[in-house]
N, C-alpha and C positions, 0 to 999 in steps of 0.2 A: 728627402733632400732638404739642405738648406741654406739661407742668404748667402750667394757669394761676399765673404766678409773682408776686407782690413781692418784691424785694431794698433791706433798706435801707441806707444806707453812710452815714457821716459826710463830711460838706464839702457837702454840695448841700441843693436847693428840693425839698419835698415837693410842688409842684405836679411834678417830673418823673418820680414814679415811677407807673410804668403795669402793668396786668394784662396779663403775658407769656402769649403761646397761640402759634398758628402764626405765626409771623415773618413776616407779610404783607409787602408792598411799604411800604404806610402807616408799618408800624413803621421800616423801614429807613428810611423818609424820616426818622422820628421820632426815631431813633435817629444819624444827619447833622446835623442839624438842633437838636437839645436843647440847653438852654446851664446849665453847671454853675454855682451860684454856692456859691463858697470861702467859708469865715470864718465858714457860720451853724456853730451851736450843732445837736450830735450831728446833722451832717447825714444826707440822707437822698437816696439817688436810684435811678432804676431802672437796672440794668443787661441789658444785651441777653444776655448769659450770666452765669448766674451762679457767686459763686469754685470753685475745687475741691473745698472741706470740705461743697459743698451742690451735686450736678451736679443738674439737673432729670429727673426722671422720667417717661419716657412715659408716655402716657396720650389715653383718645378725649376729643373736645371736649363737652360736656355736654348742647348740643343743637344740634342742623344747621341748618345754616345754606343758604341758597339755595344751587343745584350751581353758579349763572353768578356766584354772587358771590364763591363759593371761588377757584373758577380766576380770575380776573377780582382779586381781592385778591392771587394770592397770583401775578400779573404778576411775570417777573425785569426784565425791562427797559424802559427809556423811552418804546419803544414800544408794550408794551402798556398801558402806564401812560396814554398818550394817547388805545388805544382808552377805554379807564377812563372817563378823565375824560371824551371825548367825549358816551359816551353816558350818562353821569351829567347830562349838560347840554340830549342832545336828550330824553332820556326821564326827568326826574328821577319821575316821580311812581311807575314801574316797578319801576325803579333803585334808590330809600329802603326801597320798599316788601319789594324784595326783602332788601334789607340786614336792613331792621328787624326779620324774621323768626326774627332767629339771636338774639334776645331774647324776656325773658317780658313776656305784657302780663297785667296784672290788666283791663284791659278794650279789646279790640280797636278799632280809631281806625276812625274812618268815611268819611275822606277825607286822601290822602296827604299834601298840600300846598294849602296857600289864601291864594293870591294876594289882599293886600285893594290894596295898589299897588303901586309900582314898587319899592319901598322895602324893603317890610313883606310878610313867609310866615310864615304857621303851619302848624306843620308836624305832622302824625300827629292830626289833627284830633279832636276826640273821646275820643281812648282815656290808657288810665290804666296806670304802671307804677310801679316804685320802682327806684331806680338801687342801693340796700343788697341788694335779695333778688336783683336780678341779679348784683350782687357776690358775694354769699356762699350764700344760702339755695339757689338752683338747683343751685348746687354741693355740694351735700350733698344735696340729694332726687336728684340723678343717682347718689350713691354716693362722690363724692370727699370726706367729710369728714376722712377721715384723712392725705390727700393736703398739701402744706404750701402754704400761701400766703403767708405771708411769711417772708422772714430777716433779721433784725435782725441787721446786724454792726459795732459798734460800735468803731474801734479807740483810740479815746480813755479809754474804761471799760474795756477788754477784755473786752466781752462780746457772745457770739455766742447768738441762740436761733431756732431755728424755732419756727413757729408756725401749725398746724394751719385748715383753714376752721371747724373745730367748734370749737374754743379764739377762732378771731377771732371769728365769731357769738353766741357765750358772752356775751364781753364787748362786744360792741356791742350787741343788744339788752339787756343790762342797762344799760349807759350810756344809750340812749334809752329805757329805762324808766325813770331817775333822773330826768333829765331832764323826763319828763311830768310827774313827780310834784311837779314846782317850778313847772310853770304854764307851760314850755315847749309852743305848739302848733305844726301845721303854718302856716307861712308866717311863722311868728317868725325872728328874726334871733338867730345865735350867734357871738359873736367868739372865736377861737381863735388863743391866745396862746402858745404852747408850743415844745420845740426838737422835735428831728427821732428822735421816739421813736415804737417801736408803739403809744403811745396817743393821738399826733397824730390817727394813720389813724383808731383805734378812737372818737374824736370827731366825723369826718366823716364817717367811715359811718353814726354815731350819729343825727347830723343829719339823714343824707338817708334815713333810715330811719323817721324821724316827719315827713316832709316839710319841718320847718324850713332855712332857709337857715344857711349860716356862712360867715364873714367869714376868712378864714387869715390872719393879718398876721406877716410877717420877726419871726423871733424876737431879730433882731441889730439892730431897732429900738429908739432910746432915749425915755423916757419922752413925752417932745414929740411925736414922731412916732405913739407910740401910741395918744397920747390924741384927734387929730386925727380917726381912723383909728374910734376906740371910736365918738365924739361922731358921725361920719357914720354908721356903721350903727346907732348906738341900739339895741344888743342885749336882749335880757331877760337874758340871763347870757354869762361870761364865763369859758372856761375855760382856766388856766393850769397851767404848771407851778413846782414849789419851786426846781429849778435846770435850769440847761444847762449843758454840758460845753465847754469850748472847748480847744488843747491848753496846758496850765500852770495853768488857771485856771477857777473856776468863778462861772457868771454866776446872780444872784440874779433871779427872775422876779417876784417877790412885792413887794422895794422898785419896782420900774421900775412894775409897773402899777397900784401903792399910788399914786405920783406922778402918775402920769398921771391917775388917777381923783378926783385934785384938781384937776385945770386941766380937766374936760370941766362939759358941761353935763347932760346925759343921761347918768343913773346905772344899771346893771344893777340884777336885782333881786338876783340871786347873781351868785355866785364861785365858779367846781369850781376845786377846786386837788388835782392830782396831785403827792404824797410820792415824789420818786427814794428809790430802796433805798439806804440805809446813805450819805447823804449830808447827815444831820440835818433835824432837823424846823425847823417854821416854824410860829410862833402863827397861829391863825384869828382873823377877827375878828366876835365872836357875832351872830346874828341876820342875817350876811349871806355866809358863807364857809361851806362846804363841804367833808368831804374825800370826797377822789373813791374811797379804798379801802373808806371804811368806810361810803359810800353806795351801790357797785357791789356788797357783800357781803351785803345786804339790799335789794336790789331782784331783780326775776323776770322772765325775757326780757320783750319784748312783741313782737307782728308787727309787720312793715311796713304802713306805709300807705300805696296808693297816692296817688298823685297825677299833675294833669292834665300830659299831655303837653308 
């Protein structure tokens, strides 16, 4: 096995980067399969190895997972890839249950799968987890805080950093403790407006760490677009960035969803707005704008909260 990883890279979709571990079959399919998209702003994507200046470090996996679903995941070929699948299909409720193991639950589920029709499964019935403390928290009460989880490498800024599970936990539960503190609860809606930096991530973890939902929306969206996009999720806040990087030229985050948030109907109540380093500031606008350093500077982790499966 090895380092749970993120690598983030310019030109792509933050929905493509994934937590690197033992290189399953799934991955490889995932990794054929992925589709890059060019032209956003300080893109971001996973890669299936990462550059040379970061080789990944071995390391045991944080907790076990079922023996049938190791060998069974970690299938080289088509064919076992069919046993897989097959019996994912005759025995699902076995099959999940053994999957679902190699995760933490804050309350174990009482029924694997429920059938209400043909349609419609609910699945892990009952039980309760957080998608944040399986991300990161687990990862640190097994010992790998020091271990790196992501690498930000940027070649449009030229800058490269690693970045720690205890340094990303830092900052995510302080972001979801901002966050609470504005009236953010679980099952609230967060639109997140931003290019493809480690505080994209530190947003989404943020979210799903207080159980609220968020909205990702293409950073390379112009005002029109964004505000279609705002107006359908009706967020309680809205958090962007001052700039994005593209290469020659720097893109203004701030006028775009200033515009857009004249042409919606449904108004956030805030606005996080994250300051890039040494790319000049941008006026707030009082009583409804936010900054996101000098609110993450004074706020205090908070836990996870579960939520229903």
């Amino acid at each position: 096995d090895t380092q749970p990883l993120a690598t983030t890279r310019d030109g792509a979709s933050p929905g493509n980067m994934l937590v690197q571990g033992k290189r399953t079959l799934l991955q490889k399919i995932v990794h054929c399969s992925r589709r890059v998209y060019r032209g956003s702003t300080d893109g971001l994507r996973c890669v299936t190895q990462p550059s040379k200046a970061f080789p990944l470090v071995p390391q045991t996996r944080p907790l076990r997972i079922a023996s049938t679903c190791v060998s069974q995941a970690a299938a080289p070929d088509a064919g076992d890839y069919g046993r897989v699948f097959k019996r994912s299909v005759d025995e699902p409720d076995q099959f999940w249950a053994e999957a679902a193991q190699g995760i933490t639950w804050h309350k174990p589920w009482t029924k694997t799968m429920e059938r209400k029709d043909p349609f419609s499964t609910s699945w892990f019935v009952g039980g309760e987890l957080n998608i944040c403390y399986n991300a990161l928290d687990r990862h640190i009460e097994n010992g790998q805080g020091d271990q790196i989880a992501i690498i930000y490498d940027s070649p449009v800024t030229n800058m490269k950093e690693c970045i720690t599970y205890n340094e990303v936990l830092e900052q995510v539960s302080k972001l979801a403790s901002v966050m609470l503190s504005h009236g953010v609860k679980k099952g609230d809606c967060v639109v997140i407006y931003m290019p493809m930096i480690p505080q994209t991530m530190y947003t989404m973890l943020a979210c799903a760490r207080i159980g609220a939902i968020h909205s990702l929306i293409f950073g390379g969206f112009a005002s029109k677009e964004l505000s279609s996009r705002i107006d359908h999720a009706k967020p309680k806040l809205v958090v962007t960035s001052t700039f994005g990087i593209e290469p020659g030229r720097k893109v203004e985050y701030v006028p775009l969803l200033e515009k857009a948030l004249e042409m919606i109907n449904h108004q956030p109540e805030r606005v996080l707005i994250y300051s890039r380093p040494n790319m000049g500031a941008v006026p707030l606008k009082p009583g409804r704008d936010l900054d996101w350093n000098e609110e993450v500077a004074k706020a205090k982790p908070c836990d996870a909260i579960p939520v229903h499966s």
